[in-house]
C-alpha positions in Angstrom: -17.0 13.3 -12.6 -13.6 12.9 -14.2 -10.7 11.7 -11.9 -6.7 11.7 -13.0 -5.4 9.0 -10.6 -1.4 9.8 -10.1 0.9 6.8 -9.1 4.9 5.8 -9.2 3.3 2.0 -9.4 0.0 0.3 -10.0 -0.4 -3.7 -10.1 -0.2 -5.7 -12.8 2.0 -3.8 -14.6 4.4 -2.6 -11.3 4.6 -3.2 -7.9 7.0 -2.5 -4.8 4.7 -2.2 -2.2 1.3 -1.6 -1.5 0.4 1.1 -3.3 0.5 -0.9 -6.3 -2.7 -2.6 -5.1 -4.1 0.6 -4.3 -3.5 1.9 -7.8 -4.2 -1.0 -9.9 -7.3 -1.5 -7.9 -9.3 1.6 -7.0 -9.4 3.3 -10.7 -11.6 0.1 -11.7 -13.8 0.0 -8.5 -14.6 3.8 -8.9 -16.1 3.6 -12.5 -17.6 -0.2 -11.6 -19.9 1.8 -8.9 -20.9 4.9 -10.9 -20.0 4.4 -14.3 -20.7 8.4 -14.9 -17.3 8.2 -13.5 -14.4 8.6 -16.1 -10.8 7.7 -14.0 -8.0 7.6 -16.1 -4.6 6.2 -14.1 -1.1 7.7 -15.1 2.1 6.0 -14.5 5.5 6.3 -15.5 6.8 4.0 -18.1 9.0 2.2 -16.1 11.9 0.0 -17.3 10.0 -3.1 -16.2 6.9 -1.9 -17.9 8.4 -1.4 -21.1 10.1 -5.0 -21.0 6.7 -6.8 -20.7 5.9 -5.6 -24.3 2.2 -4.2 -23.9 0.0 -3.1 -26.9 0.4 0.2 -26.3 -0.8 3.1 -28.3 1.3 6.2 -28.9 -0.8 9.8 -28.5 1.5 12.3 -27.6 4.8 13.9 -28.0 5.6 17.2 -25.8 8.0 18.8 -23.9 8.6 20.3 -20.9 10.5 23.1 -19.4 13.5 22.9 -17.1 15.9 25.2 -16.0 18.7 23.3 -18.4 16.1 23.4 -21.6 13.0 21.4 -22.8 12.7 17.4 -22.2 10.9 15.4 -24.4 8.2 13.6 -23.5 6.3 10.8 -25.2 3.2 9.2 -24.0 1.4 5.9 -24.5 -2.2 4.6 -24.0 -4.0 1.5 -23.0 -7.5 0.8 -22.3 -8.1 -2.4 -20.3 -10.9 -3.2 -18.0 -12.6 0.4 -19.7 -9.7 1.9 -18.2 -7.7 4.2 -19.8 -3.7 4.2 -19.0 -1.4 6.6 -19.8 2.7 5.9 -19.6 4.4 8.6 -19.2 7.9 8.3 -21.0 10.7 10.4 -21.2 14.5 9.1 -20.6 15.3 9.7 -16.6 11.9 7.2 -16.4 12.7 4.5 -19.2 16.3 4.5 -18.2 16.2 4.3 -14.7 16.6 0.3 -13.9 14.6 0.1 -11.0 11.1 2.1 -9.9 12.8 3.9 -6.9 16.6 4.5 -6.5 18.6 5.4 -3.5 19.6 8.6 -4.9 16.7 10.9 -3.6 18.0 13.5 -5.9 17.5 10.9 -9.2 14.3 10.3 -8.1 13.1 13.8 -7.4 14.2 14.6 -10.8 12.3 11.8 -12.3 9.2 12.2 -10.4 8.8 15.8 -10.6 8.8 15.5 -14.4 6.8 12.3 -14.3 4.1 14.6 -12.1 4.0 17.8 -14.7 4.0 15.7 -17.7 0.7 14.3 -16.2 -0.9 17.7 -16.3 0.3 18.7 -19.3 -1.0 15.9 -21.4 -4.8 16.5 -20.3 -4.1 20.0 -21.1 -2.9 18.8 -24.7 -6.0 16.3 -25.2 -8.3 18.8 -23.6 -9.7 16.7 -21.2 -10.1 18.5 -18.2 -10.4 16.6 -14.3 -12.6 17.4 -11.7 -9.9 15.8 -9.4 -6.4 15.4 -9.6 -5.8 12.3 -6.9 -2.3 12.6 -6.3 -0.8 9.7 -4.2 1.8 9.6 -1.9 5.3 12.2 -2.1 6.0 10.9 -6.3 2.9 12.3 -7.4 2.5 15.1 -5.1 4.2 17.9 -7.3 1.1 17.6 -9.4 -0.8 19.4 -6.7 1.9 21.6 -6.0 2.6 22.7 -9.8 -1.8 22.7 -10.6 -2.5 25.3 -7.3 0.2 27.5 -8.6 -1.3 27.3 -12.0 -5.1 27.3 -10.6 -5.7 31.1 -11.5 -9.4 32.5 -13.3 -9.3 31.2 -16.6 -6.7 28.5 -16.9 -7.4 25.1 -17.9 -7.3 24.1 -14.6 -9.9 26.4 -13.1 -11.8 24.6 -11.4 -9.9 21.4 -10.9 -9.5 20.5 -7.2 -6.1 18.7 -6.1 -7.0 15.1 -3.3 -3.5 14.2 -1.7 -3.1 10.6 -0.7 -0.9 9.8 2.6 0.0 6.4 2.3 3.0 6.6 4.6 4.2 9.8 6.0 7.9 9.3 6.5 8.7 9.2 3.3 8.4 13.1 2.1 10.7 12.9 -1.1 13.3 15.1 0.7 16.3 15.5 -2.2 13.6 16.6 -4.3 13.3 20.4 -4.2 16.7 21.1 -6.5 14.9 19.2 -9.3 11.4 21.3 -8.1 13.1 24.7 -8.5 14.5 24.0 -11.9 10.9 22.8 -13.2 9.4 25.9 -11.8 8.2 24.8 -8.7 9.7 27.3 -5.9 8.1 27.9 -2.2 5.6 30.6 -4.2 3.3 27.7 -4.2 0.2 28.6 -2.7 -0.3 27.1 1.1 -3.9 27.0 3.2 -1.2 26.6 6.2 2.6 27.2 7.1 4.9 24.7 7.4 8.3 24.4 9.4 11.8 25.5 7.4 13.0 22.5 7.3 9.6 21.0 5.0 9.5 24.1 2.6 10.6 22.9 -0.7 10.1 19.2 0.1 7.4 17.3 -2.1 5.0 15.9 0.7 4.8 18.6 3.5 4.0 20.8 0.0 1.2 19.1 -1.2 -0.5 19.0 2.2 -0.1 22.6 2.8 -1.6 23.2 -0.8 -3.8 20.5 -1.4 -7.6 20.7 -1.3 -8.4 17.8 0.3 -6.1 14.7 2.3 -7.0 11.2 3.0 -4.5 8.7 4.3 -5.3 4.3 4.0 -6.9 4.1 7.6 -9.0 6.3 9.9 -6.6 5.3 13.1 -3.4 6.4 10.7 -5.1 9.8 10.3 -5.4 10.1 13.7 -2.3 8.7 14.8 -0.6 11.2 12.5 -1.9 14.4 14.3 0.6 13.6 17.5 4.2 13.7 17.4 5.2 10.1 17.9 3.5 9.4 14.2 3.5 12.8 12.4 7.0 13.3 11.2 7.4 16.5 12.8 4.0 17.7 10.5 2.0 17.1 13.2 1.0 20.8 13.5 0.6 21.3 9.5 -1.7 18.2 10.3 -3.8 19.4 13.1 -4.1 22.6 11.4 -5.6 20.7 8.3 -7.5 18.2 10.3 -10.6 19.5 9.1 -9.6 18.5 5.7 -7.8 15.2 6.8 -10.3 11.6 6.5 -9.2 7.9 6.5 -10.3 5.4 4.5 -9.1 2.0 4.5 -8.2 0.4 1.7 -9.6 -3.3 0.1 -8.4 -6.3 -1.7 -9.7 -7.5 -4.9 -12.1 -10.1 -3.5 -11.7 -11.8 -7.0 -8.1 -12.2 -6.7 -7.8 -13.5 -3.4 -10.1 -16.4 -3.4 -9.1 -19.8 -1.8 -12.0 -20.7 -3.8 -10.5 -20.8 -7.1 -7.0 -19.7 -6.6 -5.0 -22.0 -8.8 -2.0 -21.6 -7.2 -1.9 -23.6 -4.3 -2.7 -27.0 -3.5 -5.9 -27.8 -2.7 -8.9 -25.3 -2.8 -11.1 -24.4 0.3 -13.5 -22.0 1.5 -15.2 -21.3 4.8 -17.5 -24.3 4.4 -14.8 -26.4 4.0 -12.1 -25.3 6.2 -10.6 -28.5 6.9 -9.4 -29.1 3.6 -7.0 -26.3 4.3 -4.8 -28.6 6.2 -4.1 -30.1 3.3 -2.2 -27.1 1.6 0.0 -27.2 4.9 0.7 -30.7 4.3 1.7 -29.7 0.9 4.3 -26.9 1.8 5.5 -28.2 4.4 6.7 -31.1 2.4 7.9 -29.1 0.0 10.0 -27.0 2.1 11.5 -30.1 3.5 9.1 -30.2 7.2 7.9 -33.3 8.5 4.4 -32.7 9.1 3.1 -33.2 12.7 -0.8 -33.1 13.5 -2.1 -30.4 15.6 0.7 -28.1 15.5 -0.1 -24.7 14.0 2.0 -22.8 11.2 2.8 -19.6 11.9 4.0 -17.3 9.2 5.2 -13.6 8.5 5.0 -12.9 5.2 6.5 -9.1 5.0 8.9 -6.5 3.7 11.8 -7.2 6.9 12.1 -3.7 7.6 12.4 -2.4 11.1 9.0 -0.6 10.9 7.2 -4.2 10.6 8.6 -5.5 13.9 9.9 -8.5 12.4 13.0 -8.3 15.2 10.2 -8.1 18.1 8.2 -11.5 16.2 11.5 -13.2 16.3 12.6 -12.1 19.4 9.1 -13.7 20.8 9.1 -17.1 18.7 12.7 -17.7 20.5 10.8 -17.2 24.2 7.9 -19.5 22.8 8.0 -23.2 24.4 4.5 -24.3 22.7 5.1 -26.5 19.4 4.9 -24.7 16.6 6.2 -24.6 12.8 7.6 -20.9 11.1 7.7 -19.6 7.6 8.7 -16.2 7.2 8.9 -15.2 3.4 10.4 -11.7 2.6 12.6 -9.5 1.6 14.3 -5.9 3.0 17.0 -5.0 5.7 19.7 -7.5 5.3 20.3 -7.2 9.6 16.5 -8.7 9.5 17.2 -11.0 7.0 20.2 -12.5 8.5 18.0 -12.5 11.7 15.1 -14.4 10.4 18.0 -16.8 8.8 19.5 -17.5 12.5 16.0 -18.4 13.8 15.7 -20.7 11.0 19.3 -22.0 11.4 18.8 -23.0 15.4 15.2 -24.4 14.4 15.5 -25.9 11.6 13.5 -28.5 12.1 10.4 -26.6 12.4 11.6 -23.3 10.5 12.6 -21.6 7.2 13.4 -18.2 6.5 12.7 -17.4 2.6 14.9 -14.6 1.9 13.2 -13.7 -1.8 9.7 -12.2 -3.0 7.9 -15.1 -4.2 4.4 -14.3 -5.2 3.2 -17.6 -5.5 4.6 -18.9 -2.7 2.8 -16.3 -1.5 -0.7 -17.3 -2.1 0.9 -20.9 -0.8 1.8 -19.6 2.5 -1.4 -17.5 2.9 -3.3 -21.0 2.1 -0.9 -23.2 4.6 -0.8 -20.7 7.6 -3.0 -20.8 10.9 -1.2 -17.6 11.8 -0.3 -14.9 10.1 2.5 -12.5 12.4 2.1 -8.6 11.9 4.0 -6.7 15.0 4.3 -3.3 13.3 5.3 -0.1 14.8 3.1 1.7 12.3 1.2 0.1 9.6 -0.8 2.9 7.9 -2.8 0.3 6.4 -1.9 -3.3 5.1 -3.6 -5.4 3.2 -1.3 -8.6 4.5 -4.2 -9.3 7.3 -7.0 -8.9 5.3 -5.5 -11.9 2.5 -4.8 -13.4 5.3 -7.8 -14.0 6.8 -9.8 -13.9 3.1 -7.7 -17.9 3.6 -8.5 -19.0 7.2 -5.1 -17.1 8.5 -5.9 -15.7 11.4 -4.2 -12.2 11.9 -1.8 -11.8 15.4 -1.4 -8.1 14.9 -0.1 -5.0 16.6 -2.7 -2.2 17.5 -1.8 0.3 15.1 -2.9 2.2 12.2 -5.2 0.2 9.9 -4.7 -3.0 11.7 -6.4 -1.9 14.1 -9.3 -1.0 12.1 -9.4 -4.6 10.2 -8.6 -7.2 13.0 -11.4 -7.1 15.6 -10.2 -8.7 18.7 -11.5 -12.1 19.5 -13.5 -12.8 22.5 -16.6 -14.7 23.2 -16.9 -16.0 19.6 -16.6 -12.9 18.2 -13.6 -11.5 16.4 -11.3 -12.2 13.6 -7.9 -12.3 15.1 -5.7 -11.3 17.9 -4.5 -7.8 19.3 -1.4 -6.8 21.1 0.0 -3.6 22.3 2.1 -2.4 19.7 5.9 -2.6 20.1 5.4 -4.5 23.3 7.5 -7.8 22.5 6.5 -9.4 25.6 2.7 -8.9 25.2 3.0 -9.9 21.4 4.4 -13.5 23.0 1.3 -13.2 25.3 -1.1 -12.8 22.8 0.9 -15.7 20.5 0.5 -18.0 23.3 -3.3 -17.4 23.7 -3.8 -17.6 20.3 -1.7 -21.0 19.8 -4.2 -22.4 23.2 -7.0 -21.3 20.9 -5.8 -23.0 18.1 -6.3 -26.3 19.7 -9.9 -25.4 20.9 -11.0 -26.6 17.4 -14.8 -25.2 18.0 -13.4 -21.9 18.9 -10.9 -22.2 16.4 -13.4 -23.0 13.0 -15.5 -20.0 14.5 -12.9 -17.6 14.7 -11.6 -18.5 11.4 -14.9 -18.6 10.0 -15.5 -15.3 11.2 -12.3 -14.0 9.6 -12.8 -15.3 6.2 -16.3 -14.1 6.2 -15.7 -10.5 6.4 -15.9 -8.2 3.2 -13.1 -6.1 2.5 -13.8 -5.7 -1.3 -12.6 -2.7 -3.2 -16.1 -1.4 -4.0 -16.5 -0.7 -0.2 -13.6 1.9 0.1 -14.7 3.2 -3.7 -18.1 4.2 -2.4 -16.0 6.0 0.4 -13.9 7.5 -2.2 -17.1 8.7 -4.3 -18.5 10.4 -1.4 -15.4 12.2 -0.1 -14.8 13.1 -3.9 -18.2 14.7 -3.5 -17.5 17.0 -0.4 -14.3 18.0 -2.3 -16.2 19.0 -5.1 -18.1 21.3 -3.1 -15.8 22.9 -1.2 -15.5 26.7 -1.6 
């Protein structure tokens, strides 16, 4: 089976957000399982990937068509892990200074070329996918551009087109100017209609078009057939529904190891939990916090973006009257930035807001905290409460999405964290309070986190998913 894995970002070389993990991880956990599996990851050669001065290979030069005449195109290849990694370059990628702009016009530009540049190349080194796995509205004109062009006797025959959903609101709307003038029209072929205002746009596109879709969690998939989640596609959705899986996404088990992480303080594992304490000591000290015995840490360690209900987890840590310390590291809306910073301001000493992304601080805080705060209004996935409890954080989540599907509620011993109705501020102070009285149950407690640090989300779990739902795509008529 031969896979072309599409991505705007893919850890180490890029990240933003979590796609990045998704992206630098899945490729390598598909070909570790079956190695008759040949993925090959494309990415555009961002600014920031071209500073860090890789060994890259040159291997093509090509152009492609627009409306205003041909771009050129230049593409460079690395192999690492037994992965091969093309970098897609032309000048609205290399130029751009950051990954995504706020000019949705810019970016549709960029990412529609970055998308048929993709297909192009394997047509010019004759190396023909199975699967195009297209993720998320950047990629997505791939499978738009490849059903057009899927007609008896092209190069693309018999290539089938997966669409990724890794968060629906973001469709790529801006986009369908720079669509039209690469060729890319409403002809495109559709298994199902879609509403005015989504013809033309990137994402609505792809689903209509695309073979298969798979979002990061099965409740996302759900939750995106009704009309408080789906965008206004919740109808394209039910009508592809058939089509539509979730499969939640891992961590790299190797990565995130309080075992032998040599970032923070002092090591640990689940055998020797109470040398976790330690690494609270540690930051706490560091950050200026006079350590007190027997009083939990609770941290938020998030993008501050409305969607995460950071306002909610503040809003409830003022209500709180049980001793506690806070650490919420992140960056995002400045209104929830300067809202963290008040809380910090009128509690400062037992809280700091860290207004920066800091990924070893990180690893520090996800080794420190007893708590880890995730009140999202939709979380399609995350990966925040499985690291989290990988190091003994135990996860005080809302019931959404794939939070839902990784946190099981604790009662009677069983359970890896704690559950609240989402975008309920009051329960989420509820459910903070039970698990703070927990917390000083220290039987309970080592069980629960125990529990949490024992489970297995490793990447070679949602690979096996991914091979078998490649399969079913594969024999679809």
């Amino acid at each position: 089976m031969k896979i072309l894995f599409l991505s705007a970002e893919a850890e180490p070389f890029v990240k933003i957000g979590g796609l990045a993990d998704v992206a630098g991880a899945l490729p390598n956990a598909l070909q570790e399982i079956d190695p008759q599996t040949e993925v090959r990851l494309a990415l555009p050669y961002h600014q920031v990937i071209k500073q860090q001065n890789l060994p890259l290979e040159p291997i093509a030069a090509y152009t492609i068509a627009h409306r205003d005449g041909v771009i050129p195109v230049q593409v460079y290849r690395l192999i690492q892990n037994d992965l091969t990694i093309y970098f897609i370059s032309a000048e609205p990628i290399t130029k751009a200074p950051t990954v995504y702009s706020e000019d949705p016009g810019f970016d549709g530009y960029k990412y529609t070329l970055f998308s048929l540049a993709a297909l192009r190349l394997v047509e010019i080194l004759r190396w023909n996918p199975d699967i195009i796995h297209a993720n998320d509205w950047h990629a997505s004109m791939s499978i738009s551009y490849l059903v057009k062009e899927r007609f008896p006797n092209s190069f693309f025959e018999n290539t089938k087109a997966l669409l990724t959903i890794h968060n629906l609101p973001y469709m790529g709307q801006g986009a369908q100017p720079s669509m039209i003038a690469f060729g890319i029209g409403e002809d495109v072929p559709s298994k199902t209609s879609l509403p005015d205002w989504a013809k033309g746009v990137p994402l609505p596109m792809a689903i209509a078009a695309a073979d298969k879709l798979n979002t990061v969690s099965k409740t996302y998939a759900k939750e995106m057939l009704t009309p408080e989640f789906g965008c206004g596609l919740e109808q394209v959705l039910q009508s592809r529904a058939t089509d539509l899986t979730g499969i939640i996404n891992g961590i790299d088990m190797k990565l995130w190891n309080p075992r032998t992480d040599t970032e923070i303080s002092q090591k640990f594992d689940r055998f020797t939990t109470e040398q976790k304490e330690d690494n609270k000591k540690f930051l706490l000290a560091e950050l200026g916090l006079k350590y007190s015995p027997n009083t939990p840490l609770l941290a938020i360690i998030s993008r501050l973006e409305y969607q995460k209900g950071i306002d909610q987890a503040i809003h409830a840590l003022r209500e709180l009257d049980q001793d506690f310390y806070f650490i919420g590291l992140g960056t995002g809306n400045h209104q929830i930035e300067a809202l963290m910073t008040d809380y910090q301001n009128q509690n400062y000493e037992k809280a700091r807001a860290l207004i920066k992304y800091d990924g070893k601080l990180a690893r520090q805080l996800y080794a420190a905290a007893d708590f880890v705060l995730m009140p999202s209004l939709y979380e399609p996935c995350g990966i925040t409460q499985m690291i989290a409890m990988r190091y003994g954080a135990v996860p005080i989540v809302s019931q959404t999405g794939g939070l839902g599907d990784t946190v099981i509620p604790y009662l009677h011993h069983k359970g890896t964290g704690f559950l609240a109705q989402r975008n309920n501020p009051q329960e989420f102070k509820a459910v903070i309070q039970k698990a703070i009285q927990t917390y000083h149950n220290k039987s309970e407690w080592l069980r629960i986190q125990r529990n949490g640090m024992s489970a297995d989300f490793s990447w070679l779990n949602a690979a096996q998913k991914y091979q078998e739902y490649y399969q079913t795509l594969l024999l679809k008529e």
